[in-house]
N, C-alpha and C positions, 0 to 999 in steps of 0.2 A: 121757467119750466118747473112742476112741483116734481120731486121727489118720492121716486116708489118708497112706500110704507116698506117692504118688505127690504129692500134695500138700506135705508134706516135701521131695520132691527137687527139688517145682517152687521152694519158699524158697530151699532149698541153691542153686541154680542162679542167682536173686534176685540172692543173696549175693554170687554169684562175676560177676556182670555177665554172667551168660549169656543171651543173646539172644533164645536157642529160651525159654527159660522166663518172660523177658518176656513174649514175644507169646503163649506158651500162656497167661497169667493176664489180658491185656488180651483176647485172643478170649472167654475164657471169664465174665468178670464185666463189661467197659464197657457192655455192655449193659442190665445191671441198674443200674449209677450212675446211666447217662445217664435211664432209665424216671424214677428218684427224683426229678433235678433238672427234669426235663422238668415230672415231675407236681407240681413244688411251683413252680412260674413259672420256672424257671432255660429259659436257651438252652442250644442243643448246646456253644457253646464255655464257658458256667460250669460243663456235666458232662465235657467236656477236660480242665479246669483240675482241678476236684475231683477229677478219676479219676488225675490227674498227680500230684496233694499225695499222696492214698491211697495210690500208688506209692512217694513219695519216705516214707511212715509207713514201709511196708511194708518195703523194704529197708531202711530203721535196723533195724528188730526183728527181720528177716530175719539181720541181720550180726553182733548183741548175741549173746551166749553167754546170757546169762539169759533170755531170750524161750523162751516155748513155747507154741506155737498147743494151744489146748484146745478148738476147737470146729474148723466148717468152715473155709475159705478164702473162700469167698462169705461167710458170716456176719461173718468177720469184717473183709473186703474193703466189707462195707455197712454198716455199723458205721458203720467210722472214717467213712468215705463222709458219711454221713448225720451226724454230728457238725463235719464239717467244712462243710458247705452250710450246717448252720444256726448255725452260727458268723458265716458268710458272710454270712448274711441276717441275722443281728442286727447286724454292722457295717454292713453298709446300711441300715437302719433309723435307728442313731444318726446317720447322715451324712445323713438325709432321704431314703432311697431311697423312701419311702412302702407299703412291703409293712405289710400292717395286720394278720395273723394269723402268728405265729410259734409253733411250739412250743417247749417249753422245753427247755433242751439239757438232754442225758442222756447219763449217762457209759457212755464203751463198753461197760463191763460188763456193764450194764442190758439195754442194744440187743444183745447178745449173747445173754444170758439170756434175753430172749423170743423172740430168732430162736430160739434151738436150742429153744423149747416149742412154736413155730410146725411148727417143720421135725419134730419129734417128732409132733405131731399128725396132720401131711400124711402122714408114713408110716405112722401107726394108718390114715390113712383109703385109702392104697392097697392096706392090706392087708385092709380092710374090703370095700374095690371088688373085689379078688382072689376072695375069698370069697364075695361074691354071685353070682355066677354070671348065666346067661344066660336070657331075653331081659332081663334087669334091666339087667346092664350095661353092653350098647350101649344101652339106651334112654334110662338117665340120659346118657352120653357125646351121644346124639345130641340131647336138649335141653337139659342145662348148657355143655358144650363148645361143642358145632358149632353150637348157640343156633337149632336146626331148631325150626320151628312144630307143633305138637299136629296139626295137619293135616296136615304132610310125615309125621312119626312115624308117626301112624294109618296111610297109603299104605303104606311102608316096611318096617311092622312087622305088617302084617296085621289091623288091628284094624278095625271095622266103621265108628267113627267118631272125631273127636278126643275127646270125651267119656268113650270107653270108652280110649282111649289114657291120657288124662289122668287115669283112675282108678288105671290101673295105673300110670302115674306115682306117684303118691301111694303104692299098697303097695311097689310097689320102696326110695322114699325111707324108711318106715316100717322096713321088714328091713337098710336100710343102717345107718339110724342106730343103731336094735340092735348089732347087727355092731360098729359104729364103737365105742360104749358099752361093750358089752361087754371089748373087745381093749384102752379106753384105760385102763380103771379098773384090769384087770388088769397094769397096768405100775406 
């Protein structure tokens, strides 16, 4: 996988304690830290913290001559992320913190490797969604996405009732996953 240019110059920048590429990498990914920690019992301030340490990985590797990012910046911005909270939460656990389900740490690598077959998939399936065309794919968008009821759709989309809506639900998702199937195996 080549590495966006612009991603590169956001590290170089990292590197150089440049401010603008600080806050362009904190706009662009704290969002998704804080999602993780939030969704696994953490508070806003232990996704601060972890998005802080991720930072302080980040510029080591950023400043190493031997480092070379091989996948995205988000991937591997969640990564360490994600290795560093359940780090976290296993030292709270041995200290009595009482968290009862941990999963098992997993080396970056790993959580790399299936980000980038995640993110590979998501784009098989936008290009799946591209290629189905219309009224198909505002109607999936309007009941997976916007989470509109079979009876807004029905209104919306002309159909006489939810039923008849919800059939054509069904063949739309039918021609998608076609679609999807077809464009993933040919990779």
């Amino acid at each position: 996988m080549s590495v966006d240019p612009a991603e590169k110059e956001l590290l170089t920048g990292l590197a150089k304690k440049d401010s603008t590429a600080t806050e362009a990498i904190y706009r662009r990914h704290y969002g998704m830290v804080q999602s993780m920690v939030l969704g696994s019992n953490g508070s806003i301030d232990d996704a601060r913290d972890i998005f802080q340490e991720t930072m302080l990985v980040l510029y080591d590797k950023a400043r190493s001559s031997e480092f070379a990012l091989t996948c995205l910046l988000k991937t591997y911005i969640y990564s360490v992320s994600r290795r560093l909270w359940l780090k976290r939460l296993q030292q709270s656990q041995k200290m009595g913190g009482g968290i009862t389900a941990i999963e098992e740490t997993v080396l970056v690598e790993d959580d790399v490797e299936k980000s980038e077959q995640a993110e590979n998939a998501f784009l098989v399936m936008e290009k799946a969604m591209a290629g189905l065309g219309e009224p198909c794919r505002s109607l999936l968008n309007a009941f997976y996405l916007e989470k509109r009821s079979m009876t807004e759709i029905a209104g919306s989309f002309g159909y006489t009732n939810a039923e008849n809506a919800k059939n054509q639900k069904y063949k739309c998702l039918t021609r998608l996953k076609k679609l999807f199937f077809a464009q993933y195996k040919s990779q």
